[in-house]
N, C-alpha and C positions, 0 to 999 in steps of 0.2 A: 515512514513510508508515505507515497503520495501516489494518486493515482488523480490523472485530470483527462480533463476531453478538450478538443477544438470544435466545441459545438455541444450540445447533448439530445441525444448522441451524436457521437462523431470522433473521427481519427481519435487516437487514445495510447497514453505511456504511461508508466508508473516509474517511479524513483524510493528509492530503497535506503537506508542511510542506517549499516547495523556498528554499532560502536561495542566494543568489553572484546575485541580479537585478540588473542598473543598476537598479530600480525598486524596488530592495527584497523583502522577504521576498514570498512567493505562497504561500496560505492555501486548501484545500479543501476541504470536507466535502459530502460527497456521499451519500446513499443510491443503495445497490445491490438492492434486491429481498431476496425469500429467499435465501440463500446459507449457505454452512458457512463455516468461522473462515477456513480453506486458501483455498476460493476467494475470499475477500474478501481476504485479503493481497495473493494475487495482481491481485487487481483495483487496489488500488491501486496496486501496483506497477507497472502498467500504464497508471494517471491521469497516475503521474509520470513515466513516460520518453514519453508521448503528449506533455507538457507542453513537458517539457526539449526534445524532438524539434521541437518545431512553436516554443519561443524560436531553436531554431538553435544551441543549447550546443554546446559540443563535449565537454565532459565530465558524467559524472555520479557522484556518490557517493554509495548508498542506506543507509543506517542502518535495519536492522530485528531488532525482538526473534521476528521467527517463522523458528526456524531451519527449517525444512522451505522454506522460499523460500531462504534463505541457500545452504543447501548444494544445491539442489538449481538455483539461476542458477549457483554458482562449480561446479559438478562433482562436489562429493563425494558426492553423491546422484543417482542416476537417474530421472526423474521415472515412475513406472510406472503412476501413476492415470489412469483416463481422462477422468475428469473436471477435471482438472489441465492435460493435457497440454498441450491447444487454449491454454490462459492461459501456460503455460509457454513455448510454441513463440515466441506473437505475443512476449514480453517479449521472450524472445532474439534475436530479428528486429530488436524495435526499440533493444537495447542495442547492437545491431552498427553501427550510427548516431553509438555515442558514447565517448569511453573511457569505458570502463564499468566500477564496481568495487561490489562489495558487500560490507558486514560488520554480522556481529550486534554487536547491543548491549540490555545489561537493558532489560526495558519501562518502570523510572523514568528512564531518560538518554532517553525519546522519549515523556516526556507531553504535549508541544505536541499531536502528529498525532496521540495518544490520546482528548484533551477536542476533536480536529477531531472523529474517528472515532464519538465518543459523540456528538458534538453532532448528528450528522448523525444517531443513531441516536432523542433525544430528539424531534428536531421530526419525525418519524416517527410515534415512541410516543404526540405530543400526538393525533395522527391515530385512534391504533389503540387496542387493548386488549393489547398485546407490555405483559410488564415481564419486570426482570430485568438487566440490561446486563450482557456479558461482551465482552471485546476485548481487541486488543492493540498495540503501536502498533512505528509506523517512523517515521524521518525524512531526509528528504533536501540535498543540496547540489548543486546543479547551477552552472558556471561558464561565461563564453565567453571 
């Protein structure tokens, strides 16, 4: 999953990228509004486990380069933002649904849900006057 801004804050997409489907890989790119870099990871991060949740997985493995989501779904961070928290909360709700596991990884090992993320952000940008693209990306595997 990835979740980027053109600016921060500013215009904002996320990109989703869940692999382990009988149907094969599930592709996302989505605009999210204005938003900053944090709340847009989170936002994705929340595309994906709504996804995984509603196939019925039972497992999920999130792949993301935004450690501030990383450390702060596994514990080593507390999430103290208030603007965070509410996206924070709902994730942990909906990971409780699933084994659930998260780890970073560089933003080149998840440029699939990177080019989701920007693409979501371009056909936006065709709309607007935004330039500039900045983002970052995650990627997932969900199994049943």
């Amino acid at each position: 999953m990835d979740g980027g801004c053109l600016g921060n804050p500013g215009p904002s997409g996320i990109g989703v990228v869940i692999n382990g489907c009988e149907s094969g890989p599930v592709r996302i790119a989505k605009w999210i509004g204005h938003q900053d870099n944090n709340v847009a990871e989170y936002a994705a991060l929340m595309e994906a486990l709504q996804y995984a949740v509603s196939l019925k997985a039972r497992k999920l493995h999130v792949y993301s380069d935004s450690q501030v989501v990383v450390r702060q779904m596994t514990g080593e961070y507390m999430c103290r933002s208030p603007r965070l928290y509410s996206l924070h909360w709902t994730c942990r709700k909906l990971a409780r649904a699933l084994k659930f596991s998260i780890s970073h990884v560089p933003r080149e090992r998840n440029a699939e849900a990177n080019r989701l993320a920007q693409s979501a952000l371009r056909g936006r940008k065709e709309r607007t006057s935004d330039v500039g693209p900045q983002a970052s990306a995650v990627s997932q595997r969900a199994s049943r």
